[in-house]
DSSP file (Angstrom, degrees, kcal/mol; ACC not computed):
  #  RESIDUE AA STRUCTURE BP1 BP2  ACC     N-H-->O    O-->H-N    N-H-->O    O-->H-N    TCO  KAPPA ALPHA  PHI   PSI    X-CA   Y-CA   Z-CA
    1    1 A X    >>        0   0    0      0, 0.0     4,-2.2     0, 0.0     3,-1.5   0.000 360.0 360.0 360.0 -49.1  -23.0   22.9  -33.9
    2    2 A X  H >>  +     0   0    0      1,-0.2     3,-1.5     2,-0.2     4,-0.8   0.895 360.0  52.1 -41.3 -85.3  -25.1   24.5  -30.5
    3    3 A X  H 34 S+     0   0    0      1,-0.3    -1,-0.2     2,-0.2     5,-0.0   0.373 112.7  44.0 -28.6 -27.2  -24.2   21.0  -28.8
    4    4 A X  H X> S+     0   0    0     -3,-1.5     4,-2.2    -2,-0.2     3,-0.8   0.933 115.2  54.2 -79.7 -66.9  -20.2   21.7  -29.9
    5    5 A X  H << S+     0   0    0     -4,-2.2    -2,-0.2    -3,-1.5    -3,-0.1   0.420 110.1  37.0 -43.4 -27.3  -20.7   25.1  -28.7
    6    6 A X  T 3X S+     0   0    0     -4,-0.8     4,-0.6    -5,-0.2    -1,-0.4   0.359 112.8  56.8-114.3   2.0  -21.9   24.8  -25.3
    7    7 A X  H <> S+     0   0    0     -3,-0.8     4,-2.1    -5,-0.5    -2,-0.2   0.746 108.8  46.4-104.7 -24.6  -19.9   21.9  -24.5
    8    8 A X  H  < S+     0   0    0     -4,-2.2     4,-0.3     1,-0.2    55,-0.2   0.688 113.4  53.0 -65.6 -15.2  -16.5   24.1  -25.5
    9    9 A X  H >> S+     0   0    0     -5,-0.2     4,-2.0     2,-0.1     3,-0.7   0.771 112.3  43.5 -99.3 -24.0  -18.2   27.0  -23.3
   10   10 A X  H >X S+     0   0    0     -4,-0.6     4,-2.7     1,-0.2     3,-1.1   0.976 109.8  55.6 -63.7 -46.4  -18.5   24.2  -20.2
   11   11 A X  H 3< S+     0   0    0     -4,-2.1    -1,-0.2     1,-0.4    -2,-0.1   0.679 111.6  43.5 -82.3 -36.9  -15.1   23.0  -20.9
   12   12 A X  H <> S+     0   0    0     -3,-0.7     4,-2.2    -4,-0.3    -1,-0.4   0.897 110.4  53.8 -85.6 -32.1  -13.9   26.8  -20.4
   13   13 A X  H <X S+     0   0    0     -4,-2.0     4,-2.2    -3,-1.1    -2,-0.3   0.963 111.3  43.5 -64.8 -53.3  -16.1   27.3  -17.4
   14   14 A X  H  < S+     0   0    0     -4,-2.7     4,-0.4     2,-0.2     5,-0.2   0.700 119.0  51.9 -74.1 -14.3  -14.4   23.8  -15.3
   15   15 A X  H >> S+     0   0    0     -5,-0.4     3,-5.7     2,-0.1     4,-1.0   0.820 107.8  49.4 -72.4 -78.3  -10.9   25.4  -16.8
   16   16 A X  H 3X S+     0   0    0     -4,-2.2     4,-1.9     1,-0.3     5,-0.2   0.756 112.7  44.1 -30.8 -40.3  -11.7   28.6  -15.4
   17   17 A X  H 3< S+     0   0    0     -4,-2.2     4,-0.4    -5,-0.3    -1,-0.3   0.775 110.0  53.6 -89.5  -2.6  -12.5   27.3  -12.0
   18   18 A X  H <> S+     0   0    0     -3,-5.7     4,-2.6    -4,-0.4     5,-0.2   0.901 111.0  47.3 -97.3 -54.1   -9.6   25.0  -11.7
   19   19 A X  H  X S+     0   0    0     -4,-1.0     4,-1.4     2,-0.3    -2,-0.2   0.746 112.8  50.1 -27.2 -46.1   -7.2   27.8  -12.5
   20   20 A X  H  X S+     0   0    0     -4,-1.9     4,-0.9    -5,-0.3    -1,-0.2   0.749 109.4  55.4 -56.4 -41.5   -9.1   29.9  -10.0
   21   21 A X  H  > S+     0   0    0     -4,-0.4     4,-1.0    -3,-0.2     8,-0.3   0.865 105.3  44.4 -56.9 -55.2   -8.7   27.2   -7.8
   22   22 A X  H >< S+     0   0    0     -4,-2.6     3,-0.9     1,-0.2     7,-0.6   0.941 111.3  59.4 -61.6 -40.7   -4.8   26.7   -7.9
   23   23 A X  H 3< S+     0   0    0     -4,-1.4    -1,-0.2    -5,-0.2    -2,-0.2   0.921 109.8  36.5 -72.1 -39.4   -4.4   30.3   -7.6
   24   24 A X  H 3< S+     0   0    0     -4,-0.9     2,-0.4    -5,-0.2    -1,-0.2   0.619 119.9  42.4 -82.0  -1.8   -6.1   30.8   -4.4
   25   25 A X    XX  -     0   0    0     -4,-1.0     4,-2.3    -3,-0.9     3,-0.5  -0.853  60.5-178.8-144.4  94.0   -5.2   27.8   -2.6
   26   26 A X  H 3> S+     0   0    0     -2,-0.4     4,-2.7     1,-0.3     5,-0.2   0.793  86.2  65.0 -87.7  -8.2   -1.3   26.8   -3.0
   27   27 A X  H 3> S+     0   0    0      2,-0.2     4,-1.8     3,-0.2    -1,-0.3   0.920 108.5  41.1 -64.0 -45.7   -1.6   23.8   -0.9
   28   28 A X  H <4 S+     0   0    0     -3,-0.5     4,-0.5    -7,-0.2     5,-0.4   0.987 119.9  48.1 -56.4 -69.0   -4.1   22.5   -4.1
   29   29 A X  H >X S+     0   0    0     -4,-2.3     3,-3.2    -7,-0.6     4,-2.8   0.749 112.2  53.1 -29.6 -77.3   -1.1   24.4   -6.5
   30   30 A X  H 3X S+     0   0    0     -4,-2.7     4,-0.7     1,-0.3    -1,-0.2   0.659 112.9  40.7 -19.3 -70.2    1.6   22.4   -4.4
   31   31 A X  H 3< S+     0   0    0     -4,-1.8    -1,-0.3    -5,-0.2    -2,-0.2  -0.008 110.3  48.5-111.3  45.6    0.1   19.2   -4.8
   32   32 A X  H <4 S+     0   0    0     -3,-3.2     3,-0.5    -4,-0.5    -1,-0.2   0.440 109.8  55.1-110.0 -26.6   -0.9   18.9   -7.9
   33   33 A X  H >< S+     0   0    0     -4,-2.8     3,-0.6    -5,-0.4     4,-0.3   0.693  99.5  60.4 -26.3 -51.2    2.1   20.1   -9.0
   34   34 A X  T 3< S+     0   0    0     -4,-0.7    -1,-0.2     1,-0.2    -3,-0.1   0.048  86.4  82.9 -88.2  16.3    4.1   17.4   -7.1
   35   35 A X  T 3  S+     0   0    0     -3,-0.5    -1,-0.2    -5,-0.1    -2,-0.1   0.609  80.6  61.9 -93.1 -28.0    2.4   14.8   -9.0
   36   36 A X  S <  S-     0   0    0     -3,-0.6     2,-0.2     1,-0.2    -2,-0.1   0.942 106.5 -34.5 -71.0 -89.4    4.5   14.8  -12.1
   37   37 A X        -     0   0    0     -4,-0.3     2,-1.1     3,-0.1    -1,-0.2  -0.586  65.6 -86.0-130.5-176.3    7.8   14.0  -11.7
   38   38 A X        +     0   0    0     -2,-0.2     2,-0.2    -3,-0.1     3,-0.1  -0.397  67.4 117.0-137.9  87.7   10.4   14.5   -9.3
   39   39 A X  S    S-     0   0    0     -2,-1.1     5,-0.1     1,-0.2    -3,-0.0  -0.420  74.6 -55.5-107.6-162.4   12.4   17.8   -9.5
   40   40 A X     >  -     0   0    0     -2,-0.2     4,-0.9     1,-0.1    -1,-0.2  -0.142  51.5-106.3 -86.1-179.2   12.6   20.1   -7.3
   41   41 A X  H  > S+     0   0    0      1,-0.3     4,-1.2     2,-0.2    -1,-0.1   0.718 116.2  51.1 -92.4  -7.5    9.5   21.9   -5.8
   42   42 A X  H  > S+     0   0    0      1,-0.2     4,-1.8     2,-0.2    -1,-0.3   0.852 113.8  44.0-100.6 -33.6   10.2   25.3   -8.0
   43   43 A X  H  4 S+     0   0    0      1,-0.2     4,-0.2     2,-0.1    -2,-0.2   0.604 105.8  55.0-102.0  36.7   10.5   23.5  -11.1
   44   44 A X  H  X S+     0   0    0     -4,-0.9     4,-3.2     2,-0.1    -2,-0.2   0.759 110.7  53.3 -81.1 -47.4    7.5   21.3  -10.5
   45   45 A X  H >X S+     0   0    0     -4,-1.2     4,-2.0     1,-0.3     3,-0.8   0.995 112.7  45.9 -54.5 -69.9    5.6   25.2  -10.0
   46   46 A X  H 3< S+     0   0    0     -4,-1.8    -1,-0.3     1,-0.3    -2,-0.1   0.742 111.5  46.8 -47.1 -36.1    7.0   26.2  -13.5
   47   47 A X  H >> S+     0   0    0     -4,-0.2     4,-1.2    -5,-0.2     3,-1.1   0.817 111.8  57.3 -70.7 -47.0    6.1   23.2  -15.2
   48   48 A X  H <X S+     0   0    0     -4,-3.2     4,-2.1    -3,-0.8    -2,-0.2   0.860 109.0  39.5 -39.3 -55.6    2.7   23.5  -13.6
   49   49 A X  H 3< S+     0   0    0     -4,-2.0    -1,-0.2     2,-0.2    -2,-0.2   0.243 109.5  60.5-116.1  29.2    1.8   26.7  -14.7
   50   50 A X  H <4 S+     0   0    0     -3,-1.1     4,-0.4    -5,-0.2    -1,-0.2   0.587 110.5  43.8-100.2  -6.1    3.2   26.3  -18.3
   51   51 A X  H >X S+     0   0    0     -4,-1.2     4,-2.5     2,-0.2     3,-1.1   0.870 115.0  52.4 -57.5 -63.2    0.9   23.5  -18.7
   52   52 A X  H 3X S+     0   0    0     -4,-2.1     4,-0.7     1,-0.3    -3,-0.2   0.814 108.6  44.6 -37.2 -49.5   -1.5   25.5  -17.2
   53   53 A X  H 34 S+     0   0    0      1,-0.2     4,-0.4     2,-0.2    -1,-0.3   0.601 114.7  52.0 -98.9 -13.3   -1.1   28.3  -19.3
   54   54 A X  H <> S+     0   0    0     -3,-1.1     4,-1.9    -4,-0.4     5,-0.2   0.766 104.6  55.5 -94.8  -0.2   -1.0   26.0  -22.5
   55   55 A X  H  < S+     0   0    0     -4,-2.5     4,-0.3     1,-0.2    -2,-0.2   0.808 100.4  53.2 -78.5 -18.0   -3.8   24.4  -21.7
   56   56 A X  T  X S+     0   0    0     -4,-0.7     4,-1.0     2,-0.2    -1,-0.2   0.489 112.4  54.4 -85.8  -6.2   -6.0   27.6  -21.5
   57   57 A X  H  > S+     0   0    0     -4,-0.4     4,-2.5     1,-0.2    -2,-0.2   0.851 103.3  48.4 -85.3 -25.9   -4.6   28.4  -25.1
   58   58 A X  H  X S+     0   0    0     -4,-1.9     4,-1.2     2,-0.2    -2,-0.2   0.659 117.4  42.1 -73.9 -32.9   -5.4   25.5  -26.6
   59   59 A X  H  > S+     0   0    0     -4,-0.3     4,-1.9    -5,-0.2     5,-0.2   0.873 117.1  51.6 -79.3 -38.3   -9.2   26.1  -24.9
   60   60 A X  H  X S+     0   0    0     -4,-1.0     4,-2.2     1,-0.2     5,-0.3   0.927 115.9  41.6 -46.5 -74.7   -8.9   30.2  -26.0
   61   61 A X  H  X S+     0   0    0     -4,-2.5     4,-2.4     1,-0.2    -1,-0.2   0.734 114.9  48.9 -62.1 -28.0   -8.1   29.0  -29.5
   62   62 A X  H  X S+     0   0    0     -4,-1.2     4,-3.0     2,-0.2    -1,-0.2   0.987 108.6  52.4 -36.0 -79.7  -10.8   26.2  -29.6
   63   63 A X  H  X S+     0   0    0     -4,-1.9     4,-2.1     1,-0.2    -2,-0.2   0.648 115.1  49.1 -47.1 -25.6  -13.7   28.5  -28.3
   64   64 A X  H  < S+     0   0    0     -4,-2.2     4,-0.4    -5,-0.2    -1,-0.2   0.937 104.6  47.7 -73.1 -49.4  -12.7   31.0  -31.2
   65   65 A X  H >X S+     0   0    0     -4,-2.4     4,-2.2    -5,-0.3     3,-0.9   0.903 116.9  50.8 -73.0 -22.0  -12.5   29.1  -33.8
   66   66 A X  H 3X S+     0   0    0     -4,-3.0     4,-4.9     1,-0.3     5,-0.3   0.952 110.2  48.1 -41.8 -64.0  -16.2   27.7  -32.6
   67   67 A X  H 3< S+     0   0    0     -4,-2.1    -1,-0.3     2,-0.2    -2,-0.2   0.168 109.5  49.3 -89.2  37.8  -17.6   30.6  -32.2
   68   68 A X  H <> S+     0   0    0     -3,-0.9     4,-1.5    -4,-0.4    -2,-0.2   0.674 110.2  56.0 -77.9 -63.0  -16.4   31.9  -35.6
   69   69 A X  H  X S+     0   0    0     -4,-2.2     4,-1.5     1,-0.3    -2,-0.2   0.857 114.0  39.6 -48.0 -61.0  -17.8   28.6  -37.1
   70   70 A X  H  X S+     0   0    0     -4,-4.9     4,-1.3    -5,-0.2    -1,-0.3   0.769 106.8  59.5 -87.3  -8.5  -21.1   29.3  -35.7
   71   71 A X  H  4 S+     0   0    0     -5,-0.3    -2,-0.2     2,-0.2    -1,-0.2   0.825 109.1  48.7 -75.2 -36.4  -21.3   32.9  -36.3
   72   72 A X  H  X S+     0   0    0     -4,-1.5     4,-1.7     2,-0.2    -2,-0.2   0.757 104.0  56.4 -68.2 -27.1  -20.9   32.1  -39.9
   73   73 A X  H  X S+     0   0    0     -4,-1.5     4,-2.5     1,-0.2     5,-0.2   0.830 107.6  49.9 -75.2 -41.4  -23.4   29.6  -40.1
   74   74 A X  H  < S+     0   0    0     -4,-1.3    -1,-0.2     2,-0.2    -2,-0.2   0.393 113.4  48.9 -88.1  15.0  -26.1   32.0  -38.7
   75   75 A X  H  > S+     0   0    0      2,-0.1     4,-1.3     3,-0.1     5,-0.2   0.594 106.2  48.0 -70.7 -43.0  -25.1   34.2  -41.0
   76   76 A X  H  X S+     0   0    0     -4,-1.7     4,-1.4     1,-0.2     5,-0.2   0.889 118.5  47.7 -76.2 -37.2  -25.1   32.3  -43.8
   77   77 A X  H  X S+     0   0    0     -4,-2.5     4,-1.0     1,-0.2    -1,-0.2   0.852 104.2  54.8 -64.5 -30.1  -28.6   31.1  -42.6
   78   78 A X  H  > S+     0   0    0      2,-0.2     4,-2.3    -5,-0.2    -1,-0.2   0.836 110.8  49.5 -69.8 -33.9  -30.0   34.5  -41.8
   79   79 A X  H  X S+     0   0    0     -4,-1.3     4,-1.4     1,-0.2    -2,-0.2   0.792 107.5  53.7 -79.8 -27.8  -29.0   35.4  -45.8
   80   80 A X  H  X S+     0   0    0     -4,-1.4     4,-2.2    -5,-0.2     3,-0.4   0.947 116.4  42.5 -73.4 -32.8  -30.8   32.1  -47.1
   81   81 A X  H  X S+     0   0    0     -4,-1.0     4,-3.0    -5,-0.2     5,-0.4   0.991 112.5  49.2 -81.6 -39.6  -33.9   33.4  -45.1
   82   82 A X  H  < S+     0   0    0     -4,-2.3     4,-0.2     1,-0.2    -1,-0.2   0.723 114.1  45.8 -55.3 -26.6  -33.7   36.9  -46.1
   83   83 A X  H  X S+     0   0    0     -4,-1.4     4,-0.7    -3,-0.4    -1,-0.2   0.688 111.1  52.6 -96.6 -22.7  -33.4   36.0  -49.8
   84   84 A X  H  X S+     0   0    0     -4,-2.2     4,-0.8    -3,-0.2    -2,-0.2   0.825 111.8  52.4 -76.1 -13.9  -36.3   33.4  -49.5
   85   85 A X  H  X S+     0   0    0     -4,-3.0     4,-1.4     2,-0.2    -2,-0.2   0.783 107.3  44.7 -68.5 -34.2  -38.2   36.3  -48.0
   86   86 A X  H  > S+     0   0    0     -5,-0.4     4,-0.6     1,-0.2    -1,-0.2   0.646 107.7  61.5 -89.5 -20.2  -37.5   38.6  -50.6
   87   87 A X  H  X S+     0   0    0     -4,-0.7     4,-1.1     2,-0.1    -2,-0.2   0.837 110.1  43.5 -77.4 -31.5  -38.4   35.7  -53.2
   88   88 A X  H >X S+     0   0    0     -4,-0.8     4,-1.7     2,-0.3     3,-0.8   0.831 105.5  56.4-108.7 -68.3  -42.0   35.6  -51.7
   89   89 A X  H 3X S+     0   0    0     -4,-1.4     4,-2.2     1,-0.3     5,-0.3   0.762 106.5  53.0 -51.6 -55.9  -42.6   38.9  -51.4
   90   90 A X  H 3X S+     0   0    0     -4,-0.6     4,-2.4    -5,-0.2    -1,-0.3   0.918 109.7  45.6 -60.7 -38.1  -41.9   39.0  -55.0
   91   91 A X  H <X S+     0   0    0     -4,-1.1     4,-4.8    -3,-0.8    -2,-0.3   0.884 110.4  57.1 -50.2 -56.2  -44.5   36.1  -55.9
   92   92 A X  H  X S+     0   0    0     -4,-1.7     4,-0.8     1,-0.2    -1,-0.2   0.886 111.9  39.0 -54.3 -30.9  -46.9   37.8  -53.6
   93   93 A X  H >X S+     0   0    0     -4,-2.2     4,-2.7     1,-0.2     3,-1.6   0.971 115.5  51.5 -79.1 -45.5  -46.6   41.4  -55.8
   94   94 A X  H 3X S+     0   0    0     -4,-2.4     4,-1.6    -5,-0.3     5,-0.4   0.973 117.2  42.8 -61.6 -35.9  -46.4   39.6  -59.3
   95   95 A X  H 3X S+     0   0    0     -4,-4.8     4,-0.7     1,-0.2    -1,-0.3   0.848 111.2  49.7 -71.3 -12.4  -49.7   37.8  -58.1
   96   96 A X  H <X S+     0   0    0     -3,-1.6     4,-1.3    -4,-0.8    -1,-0.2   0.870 116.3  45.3 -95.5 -32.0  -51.5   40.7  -56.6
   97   97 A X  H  < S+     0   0    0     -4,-2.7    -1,-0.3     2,-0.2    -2,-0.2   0.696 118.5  43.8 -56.9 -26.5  -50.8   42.7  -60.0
   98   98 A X  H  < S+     0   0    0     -4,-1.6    -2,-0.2    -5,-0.3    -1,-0.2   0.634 114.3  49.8 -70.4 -38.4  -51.8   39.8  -62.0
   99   99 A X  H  < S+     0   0    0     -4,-0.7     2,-0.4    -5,-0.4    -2,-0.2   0.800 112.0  29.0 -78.9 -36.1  -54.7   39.0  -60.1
  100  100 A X  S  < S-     0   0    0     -4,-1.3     2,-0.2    -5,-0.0    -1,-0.1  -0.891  73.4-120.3-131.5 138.7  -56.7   42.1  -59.6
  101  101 A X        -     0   0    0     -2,-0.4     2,-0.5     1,-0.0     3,-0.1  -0.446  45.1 -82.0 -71.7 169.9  -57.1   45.3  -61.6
  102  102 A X        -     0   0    0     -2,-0.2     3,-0.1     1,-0.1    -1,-0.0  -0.730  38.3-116.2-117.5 147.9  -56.3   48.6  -60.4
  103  103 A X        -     0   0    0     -2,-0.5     2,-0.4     1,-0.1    -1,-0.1   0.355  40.1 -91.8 -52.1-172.5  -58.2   50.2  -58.6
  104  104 A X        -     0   0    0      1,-0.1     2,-0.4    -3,-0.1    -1,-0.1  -0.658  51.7-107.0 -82.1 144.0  -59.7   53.8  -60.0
  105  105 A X        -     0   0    0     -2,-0.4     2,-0.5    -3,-0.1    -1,-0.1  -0.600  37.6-170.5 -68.6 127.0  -57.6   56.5  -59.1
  106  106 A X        +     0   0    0     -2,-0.4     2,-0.2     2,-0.0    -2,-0.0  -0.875  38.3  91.3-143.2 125.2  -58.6   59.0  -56.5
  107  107 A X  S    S-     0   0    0     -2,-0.5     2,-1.1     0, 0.0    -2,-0.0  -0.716  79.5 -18.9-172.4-150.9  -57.2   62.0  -55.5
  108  108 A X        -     0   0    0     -2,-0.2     6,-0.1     1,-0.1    -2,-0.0  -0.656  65.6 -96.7-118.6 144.9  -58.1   65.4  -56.9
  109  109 A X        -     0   0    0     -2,-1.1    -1,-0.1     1,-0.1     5,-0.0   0.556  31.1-109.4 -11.4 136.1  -59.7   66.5  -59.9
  110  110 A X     >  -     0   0    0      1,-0.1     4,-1.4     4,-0.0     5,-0.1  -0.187  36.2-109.4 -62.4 176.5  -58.3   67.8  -63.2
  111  111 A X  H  > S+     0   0    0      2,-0.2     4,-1.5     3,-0.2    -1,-0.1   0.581 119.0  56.5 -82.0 -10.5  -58.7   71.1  -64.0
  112  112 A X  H  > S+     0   0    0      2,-0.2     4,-2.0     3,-0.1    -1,-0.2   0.888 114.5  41.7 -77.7 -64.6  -61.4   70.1  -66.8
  113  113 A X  H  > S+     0   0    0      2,-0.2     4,-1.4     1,-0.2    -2,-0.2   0.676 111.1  50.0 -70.8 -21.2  -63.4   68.4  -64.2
  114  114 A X  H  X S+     0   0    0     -4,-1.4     4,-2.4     2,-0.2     3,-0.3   0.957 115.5  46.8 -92.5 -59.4  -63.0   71.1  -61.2
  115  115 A X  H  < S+     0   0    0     -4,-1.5    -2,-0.2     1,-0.2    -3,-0.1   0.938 112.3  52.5 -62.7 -40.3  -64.3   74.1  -63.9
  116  116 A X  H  < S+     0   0    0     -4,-2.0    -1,-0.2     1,-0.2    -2,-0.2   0.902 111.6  44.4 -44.8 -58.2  -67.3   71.5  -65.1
  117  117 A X  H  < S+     0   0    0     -4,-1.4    -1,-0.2    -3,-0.3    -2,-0.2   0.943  89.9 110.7 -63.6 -47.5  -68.6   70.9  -61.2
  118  118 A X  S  < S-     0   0    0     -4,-2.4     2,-0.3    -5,-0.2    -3,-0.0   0.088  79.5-121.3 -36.1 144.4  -68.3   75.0  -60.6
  119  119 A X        -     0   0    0      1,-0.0     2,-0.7     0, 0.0    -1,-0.0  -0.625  36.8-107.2 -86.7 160.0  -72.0   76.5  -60.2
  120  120 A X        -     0   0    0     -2,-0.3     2,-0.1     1,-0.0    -1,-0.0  -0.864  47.3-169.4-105.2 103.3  -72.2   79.2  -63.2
  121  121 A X        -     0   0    0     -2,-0.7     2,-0.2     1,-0.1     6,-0.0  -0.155  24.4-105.4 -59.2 152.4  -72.0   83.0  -61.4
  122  122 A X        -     0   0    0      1,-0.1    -1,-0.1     4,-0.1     0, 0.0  -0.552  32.2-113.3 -75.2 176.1  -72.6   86.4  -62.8
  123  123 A X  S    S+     0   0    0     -2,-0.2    -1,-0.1     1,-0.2    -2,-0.0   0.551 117.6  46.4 -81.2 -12.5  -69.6   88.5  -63.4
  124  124 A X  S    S+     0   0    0      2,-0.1     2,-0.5     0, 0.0    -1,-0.2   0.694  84.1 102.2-110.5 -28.2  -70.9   91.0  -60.4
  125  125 A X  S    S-     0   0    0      1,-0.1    -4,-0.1     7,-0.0     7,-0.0  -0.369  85.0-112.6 -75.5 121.2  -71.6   88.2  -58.1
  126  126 A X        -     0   0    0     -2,-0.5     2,-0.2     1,-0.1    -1,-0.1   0.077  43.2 -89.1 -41.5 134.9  -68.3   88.1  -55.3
  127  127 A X    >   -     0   0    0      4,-0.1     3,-0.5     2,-0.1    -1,-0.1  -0.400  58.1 -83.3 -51.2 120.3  -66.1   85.0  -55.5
  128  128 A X  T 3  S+     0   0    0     -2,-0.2     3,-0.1     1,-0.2     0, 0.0  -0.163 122.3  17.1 -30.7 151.4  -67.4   81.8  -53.1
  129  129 A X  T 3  S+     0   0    0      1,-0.2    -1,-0.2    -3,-0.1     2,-0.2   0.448  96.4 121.0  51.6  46.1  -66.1   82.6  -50.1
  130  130 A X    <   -     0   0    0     -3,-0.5    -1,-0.2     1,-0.1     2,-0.1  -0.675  65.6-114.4-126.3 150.0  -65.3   86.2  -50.4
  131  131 A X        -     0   0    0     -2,-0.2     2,-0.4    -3,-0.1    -1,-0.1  -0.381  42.4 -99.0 -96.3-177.6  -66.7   88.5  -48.2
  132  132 A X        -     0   0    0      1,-0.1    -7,-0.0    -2,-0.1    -1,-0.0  -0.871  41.8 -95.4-121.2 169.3  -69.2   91.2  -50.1
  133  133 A X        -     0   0    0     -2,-0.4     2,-0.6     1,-0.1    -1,-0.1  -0.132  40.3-113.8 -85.1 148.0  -68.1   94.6  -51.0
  134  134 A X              0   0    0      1,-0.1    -1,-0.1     0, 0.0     0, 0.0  -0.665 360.0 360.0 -73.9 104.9  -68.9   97.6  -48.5
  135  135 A X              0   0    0     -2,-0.6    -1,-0.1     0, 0.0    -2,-0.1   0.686 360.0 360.0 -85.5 360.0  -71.1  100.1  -49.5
């Protein structure tokens, strides 16, 4: 498909510059024009650049429908990777959950465990980190 694709974009580049060509140089236009048949020199011109102008429609519609073609194919290939990725990913979790216990939880204390660790005060004695009363 690349190989299709760049040879339909050359194919538009050598259009482009022969068309670029006729227009700027009407001595080229003239007589390539005068190569067909033999009317007169204004409808050799007309004939010229309706050929001209179907030949760049038939290259327009070509280069679309290419790049269409290949814009769908790397799409549809970016979704095959994205879903083998997302298969993987899954394998990886089921194994790492299978494979290992989990760890102990650590964060902070129940309220069972925070009164147990408290040092045991008097009732008079000021709260940790309380300043002490003013006499």
């Amino acid at each position: 498909m690349l190989a299709l694709k760049r040879f339909v974009t050359i194919v538009v580049m050598v259009y482009l510059l022969l068309a670029v060509l006729f227009f700027l140089f009407p001595a080229v236009r003239t007589s390539v024009a005068e190569l067909g048949s033999g009317y007169s020199p204004t409808e050799n011109e007309r004939n010229f650049y309706q050929l001209l102008a179907l030949i760049g429609a038939v290259i327009m519609a070509v280069q679309l429908v290419v790049e269409n073609i290949d814009s769908s194919v790397l799409r549809r290939t970016l979704s095959k990777q994205d879903s083998k990725v997302n298969e993987l990913k899954a394998k990886l979790y089921d194994h790492q959950t299978t494979a290992k216990t989990p760890p102990p939880a650590v964060g902070y204390p129940t309220a069972a465990e925070a009164a147990a660790q408290r040092p045991r005060t008097s009732p008079d004695a000021p709260a940790p980190g309380s300043l002490p009363p003013v006499n």
